[in-house]
N, C-alpha and C positions, 0 to 999 in steps of 0.2 A: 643188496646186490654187491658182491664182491667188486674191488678197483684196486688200480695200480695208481701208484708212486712212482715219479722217474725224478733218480737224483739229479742233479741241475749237469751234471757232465756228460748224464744221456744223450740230452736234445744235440749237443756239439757232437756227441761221436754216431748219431744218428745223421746226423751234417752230413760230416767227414764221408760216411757211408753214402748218402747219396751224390755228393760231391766226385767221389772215387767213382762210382756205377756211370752217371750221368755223363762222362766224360766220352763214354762210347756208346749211351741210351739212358736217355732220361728218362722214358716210356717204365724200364725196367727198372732204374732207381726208384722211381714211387713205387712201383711195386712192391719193392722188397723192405720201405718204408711201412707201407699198409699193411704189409705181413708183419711187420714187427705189432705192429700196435694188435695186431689180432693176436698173438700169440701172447703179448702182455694177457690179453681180457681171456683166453683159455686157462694163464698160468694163474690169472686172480682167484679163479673158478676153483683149480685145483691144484695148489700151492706146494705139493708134497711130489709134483714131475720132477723130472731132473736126477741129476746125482752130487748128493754135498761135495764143496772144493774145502778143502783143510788149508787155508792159507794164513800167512804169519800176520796179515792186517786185522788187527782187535775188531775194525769197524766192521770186517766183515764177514766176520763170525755167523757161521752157519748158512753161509752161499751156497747156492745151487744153482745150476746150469742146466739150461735146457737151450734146443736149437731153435731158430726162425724156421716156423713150419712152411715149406717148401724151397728155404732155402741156408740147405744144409752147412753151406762153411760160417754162418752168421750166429754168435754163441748169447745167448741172454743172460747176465747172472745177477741174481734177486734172493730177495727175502722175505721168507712168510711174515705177513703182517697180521694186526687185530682181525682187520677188514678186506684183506686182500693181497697185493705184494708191493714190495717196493724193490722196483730195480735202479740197481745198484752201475751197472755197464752192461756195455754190446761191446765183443768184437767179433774180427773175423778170428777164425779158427786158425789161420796162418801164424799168427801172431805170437807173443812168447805170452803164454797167460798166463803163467804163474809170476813170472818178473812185470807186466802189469797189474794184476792183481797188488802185487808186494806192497805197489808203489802207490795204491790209493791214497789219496790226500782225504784225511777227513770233511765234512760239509758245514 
């Protein structure tokens, strides 16, 4: 069975995410929690969703983005693995993604 990998900066910017929601509904922060993780176990499934990002970070050569399915401003970016994916970040869509991205700190 296909699985995901969450790089260790996931869990903190899945936090942040709920931290940010919860602030005016917690109800909806897990929510949107629990759709991450479902959308992780869809992209394990079928690893080739998404569209490659071309960014200057070596580490993360061969990104690809897909959204939290039902909720559109939340971006997932992962990498096909052996066995499944390993993501890599979440942000919101607001955000400048290419200048986060740049800025990956390797693991």
């Amino acid at each position: 069975m296909p699985k995901y990998v969450l790089d260790p900066c996931v869990e903190e910017e899945l936090w942040e995410i709920w931290n940010f929601i919860a602030q005016d509904n917690p109800d909806a922060a897990t929510r949107v929690i629990e759709a991450a993780h479902t959308t992780f176990k869809t992209l394990a499934a079928t690893p080739g969703l998404g569209r490659t990002r071309f960014v200057r970070n070596p580490r993360l050569r061969e990104v690809r983005s897909w959204r939290i399915t039902g909720y559109e401003n939340y971006l997932i970016f992962y990498r096909a693995v052996a066995d499944g994916i390993q993501v890599n970040h979440v942000y919101h869509g607001a955000q400048d993604i290419e200048t986060l991205l740049g800025k990956s700190h390797p693991n």
